[in-house]
C-alpha positions as CSV (number, residue, x, y, z in Angstrom):
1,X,0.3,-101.0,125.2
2,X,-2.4,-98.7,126.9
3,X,-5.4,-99.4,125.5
4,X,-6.3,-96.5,123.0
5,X,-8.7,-95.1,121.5
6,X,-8.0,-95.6,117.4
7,X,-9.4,-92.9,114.9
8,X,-8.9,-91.9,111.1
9,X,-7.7,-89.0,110.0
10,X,-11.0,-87.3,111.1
11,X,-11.3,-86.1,114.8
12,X,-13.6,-89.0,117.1
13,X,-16.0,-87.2,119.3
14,X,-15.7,-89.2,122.9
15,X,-18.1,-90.0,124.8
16,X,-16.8,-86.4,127.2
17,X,-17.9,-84.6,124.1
18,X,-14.7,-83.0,123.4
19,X,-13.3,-83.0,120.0
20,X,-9.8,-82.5,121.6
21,X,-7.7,-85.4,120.1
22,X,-5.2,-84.9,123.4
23,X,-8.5,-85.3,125.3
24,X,-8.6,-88.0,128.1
25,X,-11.8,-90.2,128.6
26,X,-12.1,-91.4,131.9
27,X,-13.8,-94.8,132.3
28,X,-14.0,-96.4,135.7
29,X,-11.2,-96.3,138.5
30,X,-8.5,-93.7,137.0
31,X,-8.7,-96.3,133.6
32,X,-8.0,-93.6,130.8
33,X,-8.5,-94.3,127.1
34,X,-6.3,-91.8,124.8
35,X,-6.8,-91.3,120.7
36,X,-4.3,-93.6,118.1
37,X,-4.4,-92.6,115.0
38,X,-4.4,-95.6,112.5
39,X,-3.6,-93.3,109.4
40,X,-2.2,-90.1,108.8
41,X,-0.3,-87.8,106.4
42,X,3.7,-89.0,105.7
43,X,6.1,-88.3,103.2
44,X,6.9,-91.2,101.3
45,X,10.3,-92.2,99.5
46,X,9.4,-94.8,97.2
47,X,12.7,-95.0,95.1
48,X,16.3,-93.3,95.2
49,X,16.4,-90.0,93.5
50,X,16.0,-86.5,92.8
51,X,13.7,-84.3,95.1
52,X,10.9,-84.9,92.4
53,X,10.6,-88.8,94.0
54,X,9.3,-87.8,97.1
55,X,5.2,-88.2,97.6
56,X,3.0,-86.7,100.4
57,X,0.3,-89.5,100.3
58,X,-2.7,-89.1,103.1
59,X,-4.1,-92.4,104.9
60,X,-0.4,-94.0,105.1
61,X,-0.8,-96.5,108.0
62,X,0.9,-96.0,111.7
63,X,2.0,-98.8,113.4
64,X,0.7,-99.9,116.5
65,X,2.8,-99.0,119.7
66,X,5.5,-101.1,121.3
67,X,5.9,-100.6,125.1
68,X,8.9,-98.3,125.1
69,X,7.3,-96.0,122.6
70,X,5.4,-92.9,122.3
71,X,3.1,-91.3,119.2
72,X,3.9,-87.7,118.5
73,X,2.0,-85.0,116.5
74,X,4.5,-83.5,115.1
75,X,4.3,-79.9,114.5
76,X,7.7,-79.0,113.0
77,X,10.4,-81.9,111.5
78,X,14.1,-80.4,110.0
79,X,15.3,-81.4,107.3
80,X,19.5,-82.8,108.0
81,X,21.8,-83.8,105.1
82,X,21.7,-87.3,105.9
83,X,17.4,-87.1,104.9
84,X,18.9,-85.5,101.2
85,X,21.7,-88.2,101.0
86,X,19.1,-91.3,101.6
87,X,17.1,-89.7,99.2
88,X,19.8,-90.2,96.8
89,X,20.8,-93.8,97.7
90,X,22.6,-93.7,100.6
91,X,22.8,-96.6,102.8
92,X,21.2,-97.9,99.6
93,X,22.4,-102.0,101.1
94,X,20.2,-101.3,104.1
95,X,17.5,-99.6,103.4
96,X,16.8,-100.6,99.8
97,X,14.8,-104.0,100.7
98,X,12.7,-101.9,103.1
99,X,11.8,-99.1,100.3
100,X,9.3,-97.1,100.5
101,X,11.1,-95.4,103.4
102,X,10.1,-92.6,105.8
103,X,12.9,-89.7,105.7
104,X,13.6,-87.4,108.9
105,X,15.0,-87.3,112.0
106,X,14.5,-84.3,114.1
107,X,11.2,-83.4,115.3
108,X,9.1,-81.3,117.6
109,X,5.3,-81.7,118.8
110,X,3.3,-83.0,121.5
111,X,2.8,-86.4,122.8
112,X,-0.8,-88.0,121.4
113,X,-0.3,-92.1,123.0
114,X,2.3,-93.7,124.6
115,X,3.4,-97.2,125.2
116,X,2.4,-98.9,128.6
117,X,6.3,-99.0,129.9
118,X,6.1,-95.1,129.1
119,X,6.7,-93.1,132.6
120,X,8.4,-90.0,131.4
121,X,6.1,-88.5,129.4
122,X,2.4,-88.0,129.1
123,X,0.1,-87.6,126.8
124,X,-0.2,-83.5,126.0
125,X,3.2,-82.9,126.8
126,X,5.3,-81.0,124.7
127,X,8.5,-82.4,123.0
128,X,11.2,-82.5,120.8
129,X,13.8,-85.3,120.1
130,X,15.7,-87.1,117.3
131,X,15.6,-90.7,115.9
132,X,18.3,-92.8,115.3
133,X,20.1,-92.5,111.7
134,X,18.5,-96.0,110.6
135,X,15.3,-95.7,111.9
136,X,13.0,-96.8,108.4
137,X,9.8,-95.0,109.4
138,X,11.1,-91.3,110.3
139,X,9.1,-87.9,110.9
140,X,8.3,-86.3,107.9
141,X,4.4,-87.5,109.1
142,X,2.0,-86.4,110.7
143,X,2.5,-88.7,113.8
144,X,5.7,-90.2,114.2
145,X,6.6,-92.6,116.9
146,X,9.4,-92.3,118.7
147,X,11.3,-94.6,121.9
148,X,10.7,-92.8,124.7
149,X,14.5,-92.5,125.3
150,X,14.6,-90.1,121.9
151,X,12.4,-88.0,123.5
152,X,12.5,-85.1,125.9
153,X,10.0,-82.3,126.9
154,X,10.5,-79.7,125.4
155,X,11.7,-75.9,126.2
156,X,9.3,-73.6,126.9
157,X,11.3,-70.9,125.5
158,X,11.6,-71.8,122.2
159,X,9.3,-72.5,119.2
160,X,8.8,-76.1,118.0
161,X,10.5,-74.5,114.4
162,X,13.4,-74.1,116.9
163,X,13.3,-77.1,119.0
164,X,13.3,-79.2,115.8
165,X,16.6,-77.7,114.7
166,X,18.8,-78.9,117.6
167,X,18.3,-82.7,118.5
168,X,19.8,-84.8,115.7
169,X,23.0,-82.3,114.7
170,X,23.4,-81.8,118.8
171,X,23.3,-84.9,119.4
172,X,26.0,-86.2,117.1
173,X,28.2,-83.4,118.2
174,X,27.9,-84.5,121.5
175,X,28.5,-88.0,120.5
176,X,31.7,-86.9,119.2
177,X,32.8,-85.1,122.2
178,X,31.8,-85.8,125.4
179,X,31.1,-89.5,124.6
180,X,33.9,-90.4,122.7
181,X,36.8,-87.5,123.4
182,X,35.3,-87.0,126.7
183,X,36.2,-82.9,126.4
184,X,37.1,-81.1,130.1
185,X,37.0,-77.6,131.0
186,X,40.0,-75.9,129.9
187,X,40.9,-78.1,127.0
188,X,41.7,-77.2,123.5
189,X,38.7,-77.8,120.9
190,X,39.2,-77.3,117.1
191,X,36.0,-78.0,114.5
192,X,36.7,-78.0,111.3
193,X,33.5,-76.6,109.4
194,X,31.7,-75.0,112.1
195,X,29.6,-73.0,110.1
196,X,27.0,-76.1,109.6
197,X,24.9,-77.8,112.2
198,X,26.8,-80.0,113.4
199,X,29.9,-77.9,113.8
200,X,27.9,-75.1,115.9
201,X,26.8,-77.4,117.5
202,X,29.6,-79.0,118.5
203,X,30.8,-75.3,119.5
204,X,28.5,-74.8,121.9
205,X,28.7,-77.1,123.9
206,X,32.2,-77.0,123.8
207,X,32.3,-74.1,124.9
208,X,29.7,-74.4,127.5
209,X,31.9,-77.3,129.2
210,X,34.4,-74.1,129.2
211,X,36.9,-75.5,126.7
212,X,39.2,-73.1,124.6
213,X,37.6,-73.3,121.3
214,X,38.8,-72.5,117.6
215,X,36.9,-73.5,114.3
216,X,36.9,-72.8,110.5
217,X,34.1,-71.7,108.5
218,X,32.9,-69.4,105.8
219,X,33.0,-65.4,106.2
220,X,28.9,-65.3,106.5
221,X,29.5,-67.4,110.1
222,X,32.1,-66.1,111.5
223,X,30.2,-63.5,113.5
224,X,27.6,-65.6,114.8
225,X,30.4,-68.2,115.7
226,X,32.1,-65.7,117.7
227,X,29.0,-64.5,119.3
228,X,28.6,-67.9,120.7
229,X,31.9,-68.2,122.6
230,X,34.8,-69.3,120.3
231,X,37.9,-67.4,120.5
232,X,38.9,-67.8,116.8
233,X,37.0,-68.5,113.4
234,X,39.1,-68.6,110.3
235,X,37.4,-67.9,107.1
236,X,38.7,-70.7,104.9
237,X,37.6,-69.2,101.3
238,X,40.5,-66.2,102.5
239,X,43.2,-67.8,104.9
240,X,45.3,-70.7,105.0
241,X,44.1,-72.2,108.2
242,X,46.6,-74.6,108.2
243,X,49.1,-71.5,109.1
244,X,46.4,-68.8,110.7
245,X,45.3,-71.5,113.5
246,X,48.3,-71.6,116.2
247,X,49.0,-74.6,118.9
248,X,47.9,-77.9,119.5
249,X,44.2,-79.2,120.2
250,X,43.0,-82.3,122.8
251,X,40.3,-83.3,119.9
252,X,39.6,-82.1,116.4
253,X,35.7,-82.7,114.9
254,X,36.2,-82.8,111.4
255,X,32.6,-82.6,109.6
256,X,34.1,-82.3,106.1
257,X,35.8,-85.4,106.4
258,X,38.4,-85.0,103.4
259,X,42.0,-86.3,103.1
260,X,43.2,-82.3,103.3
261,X,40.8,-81.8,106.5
262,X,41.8,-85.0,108.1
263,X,45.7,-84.5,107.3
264,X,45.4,-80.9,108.6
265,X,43.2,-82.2,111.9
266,X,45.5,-84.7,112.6
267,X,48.4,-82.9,112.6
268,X,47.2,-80.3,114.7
269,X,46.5,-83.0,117.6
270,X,48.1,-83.3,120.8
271,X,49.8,-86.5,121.3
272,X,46.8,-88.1,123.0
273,X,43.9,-86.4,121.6
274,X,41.1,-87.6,119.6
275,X,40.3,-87.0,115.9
276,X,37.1,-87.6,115.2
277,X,34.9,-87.3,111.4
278,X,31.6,-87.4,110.0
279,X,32.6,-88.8,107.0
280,X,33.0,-92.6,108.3
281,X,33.4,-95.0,105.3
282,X,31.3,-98.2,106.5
283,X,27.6,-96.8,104.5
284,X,29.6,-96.0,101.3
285,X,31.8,-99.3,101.1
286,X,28.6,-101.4,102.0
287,X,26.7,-99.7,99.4
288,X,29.4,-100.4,96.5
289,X,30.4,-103.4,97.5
290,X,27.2,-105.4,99.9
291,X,26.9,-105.8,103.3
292,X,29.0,-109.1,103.3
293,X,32.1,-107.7,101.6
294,X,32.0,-103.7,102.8
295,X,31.1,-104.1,106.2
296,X,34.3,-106.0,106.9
297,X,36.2,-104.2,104.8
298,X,35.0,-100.8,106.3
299,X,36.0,-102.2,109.8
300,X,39.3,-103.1,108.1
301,X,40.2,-99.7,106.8
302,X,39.2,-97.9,109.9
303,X,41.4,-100.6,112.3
304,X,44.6,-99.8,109.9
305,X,43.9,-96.1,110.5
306,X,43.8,-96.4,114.1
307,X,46.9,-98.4,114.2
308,X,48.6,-95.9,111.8
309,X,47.8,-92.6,113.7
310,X,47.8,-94.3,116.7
311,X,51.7,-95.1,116.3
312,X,52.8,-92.1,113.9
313,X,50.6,-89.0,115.8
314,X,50.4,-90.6,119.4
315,X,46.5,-90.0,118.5
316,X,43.0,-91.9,118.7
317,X,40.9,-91.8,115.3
318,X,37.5,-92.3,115.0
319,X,34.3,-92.3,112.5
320,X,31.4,-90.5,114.9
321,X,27.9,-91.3,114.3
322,X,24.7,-90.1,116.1
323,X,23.7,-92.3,118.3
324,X,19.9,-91.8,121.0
325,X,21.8,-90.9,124.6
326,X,19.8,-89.9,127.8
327,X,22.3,-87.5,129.5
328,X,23.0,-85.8,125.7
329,X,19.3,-85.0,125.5
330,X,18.9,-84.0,128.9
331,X,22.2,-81.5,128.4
332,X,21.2,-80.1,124.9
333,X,18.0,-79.2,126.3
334,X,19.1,-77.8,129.4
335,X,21.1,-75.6,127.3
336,X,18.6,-74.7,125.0
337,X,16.3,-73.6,127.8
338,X,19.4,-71.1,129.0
339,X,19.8,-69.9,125.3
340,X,23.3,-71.2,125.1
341,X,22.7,-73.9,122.1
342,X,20.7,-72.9,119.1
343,X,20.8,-73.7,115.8
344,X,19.2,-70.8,113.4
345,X,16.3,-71.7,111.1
346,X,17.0,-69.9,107.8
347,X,13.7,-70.8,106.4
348,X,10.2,-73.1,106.6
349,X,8.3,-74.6,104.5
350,X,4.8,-76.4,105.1
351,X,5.3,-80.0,104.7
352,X,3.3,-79.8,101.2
353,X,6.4,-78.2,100.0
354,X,8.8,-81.1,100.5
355,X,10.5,-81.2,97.3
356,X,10.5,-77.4,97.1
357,X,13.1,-77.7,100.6
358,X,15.1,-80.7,99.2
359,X,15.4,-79.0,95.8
360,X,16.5,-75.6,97.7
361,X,19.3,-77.6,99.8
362,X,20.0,-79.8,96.8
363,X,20.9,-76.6,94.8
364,X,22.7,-74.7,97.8
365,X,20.1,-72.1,97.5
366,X,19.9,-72.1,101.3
367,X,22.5,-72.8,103.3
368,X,21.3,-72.7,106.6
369,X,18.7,-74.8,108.4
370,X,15.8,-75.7,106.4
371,X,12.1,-76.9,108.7
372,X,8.6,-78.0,107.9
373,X,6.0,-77.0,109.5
374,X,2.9,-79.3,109.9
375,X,-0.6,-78.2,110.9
């Protein structure tokens, strides 16, 4: 790792007299020593529970930098439904041994350190990216630390409340289908829920690769759905969308992920297509049952899907995950930049207010994108 400068939470006056923590101090031939934090503000999960278990604690430590990585000062972290359902004991069998956790994924800020293989970004830089779902020490902190391949620069036309809205739900949308359907221009798309994150998401850039695109959502989306390029939303709470939505589809994303959704996906496929949901079955069955027993048994279930579908639909099935990919982030922010993927913040809270914004999305008091804001 570059060697670095290490301070407390207080800002180190260096020897250039600038109290700017982003501040280089030269030393010698072009040798440049950068600030490292070696404590800072995070968000602690200490136990599986109720929003009330969550702890802001100051002076929790951060780890020193491997090569591939870079320290960010995050200025605005979202909070996803996968941070509420590990707060409640999901993928309990992995992450339980590891307790106290870190939640969040998304995050937006500017680069403060970065690891000595580090040659995309620079110290000062402005990004936004996403962690991995398994990732133990996530970004509800002050500085999170990111691999350098999570990480992108970020657009200069939008906020970091905005930019940390998009990378993690884009990102598994993507996943779904360009990595795994591998969706053309002109195709049929239908996404089942795409009122939520992930489902405008997956939209978006549906659309943007110029596919035909229907979806199904609640009556307070369907105008912002439309707005953004699909050619038909169908309120579910008013229409049997099993009847109103006409033809056959080259993929289905199913973010509900229940036997109705996936029975009515499926047999809207064309023979060929993909079928692809959220609601894989691999965390669940390891958490009820241990790693040694669920993991196989998860694999299990989902080979005897395949194998059924595959020889009574003609179709591919798949659980879809998010997963860190290069060309994803380079795309979603390309399109961000142009305006033609966003995800709208429905409210922020400062990260002092944690439990406040898990107790809101707990209760379904706000149904759109939740942030916090750091200063």
């Amino acid at each position: 790792m570059r060697r670095l400068l290490r301070r407390s939470s207080q800002t180190v006056l260096i020897g250039n007299g600038s109290s700017n923590p982003f501040a280089p101090f030269k030393v010698g031939f072009n040798k440049v020593q950068r600030t490292l934090v070696t404590s800072c503000r995070a968000v602690l999960l200490p136990r599986f529970g109720g929003p009330e278990v969550l702890e802001l604690r100051d002076n929790v430590s951060v780890p020193d930098l491997k090569p591939n990585e870079v320290l960010v000062r995050a200025r605005a972290v979202s909070v996803n439904p996968l941070d509420c359902r590990m707060r409640e004991g999901y993928g309990r069998s992995l992450f339980e041994p590891l307790l106290p956790l870190i939640l969040g994924r998304d995050i937006s800020g500017e680069v403060a350190g970065v690891g000595s293989s580090v040659r995309s970004l620079s110290v000062g830089q402005e990004v936004f990216g996403a962690l991995h779902p398994t990732a133990v020490r996530g970004t509800y902190v002050d500085y999170a630390i990111l691999p350098e391949d999570e990480l992108i620069s970020k657009p200069e036309s939008i906020s970091h409340v905005e930019a940390s809205a998009i990378p993690f739900a884009a990102l598994t949308a993507w996943r779904a289908l360009r990595s795994t359907a591998s969706i053309k221009e002109g195709q049929r798309v239908l996404v089942i829920g795409g009122g939520g994150a992930v489902g405008f998401s997956a939209i978006q850039l549906a659309v943007a690769v110029g596919c035909h695109v229907s979806t199904t959502c609640g009556s307070e989306s369907i105008g912002r759905i439309l707005a953004a390029g699909a050619e038909q939303a169908v309120d579910y709470t008013t229409e049997d969308y099993e009847v109103s939505i006409k033809g056959y589809f080259d993929a289905v994303l199913d973010t509900i992920g229940v036997p109705e959704t996936e029975r009515i996906g499926v047999n809207l496929l064309k023979r060929g297509g993909h079928y692809m949901t959220l609601q894989g079955e691999a965390a669940s069955l390891t958490d009820r049952y241990g790693m040694i027993i669920g993991l196989p048994m998860s694999t299990a279930i989902l080979f005897k899907k395949q194998m059924q579908y595959r020889y009574s639909h003609g179709i591919e099935y798949h659980w879809t995950y998010m997963r860190a990919d290069n060309e994803g982030l380079a795309e979603i922010r390309r399109l961000s930049e142009a305006g033609k993927l966003k995800i709208p913040v429905e409210k922020t809270f400062p990260i002092t207010q944690v439990r406040e914004a898990h107790e809101a999305k707990d209760k379904r008091l706000i149904f759109g994108k939740v942030v916090l804001e750091l200063d």
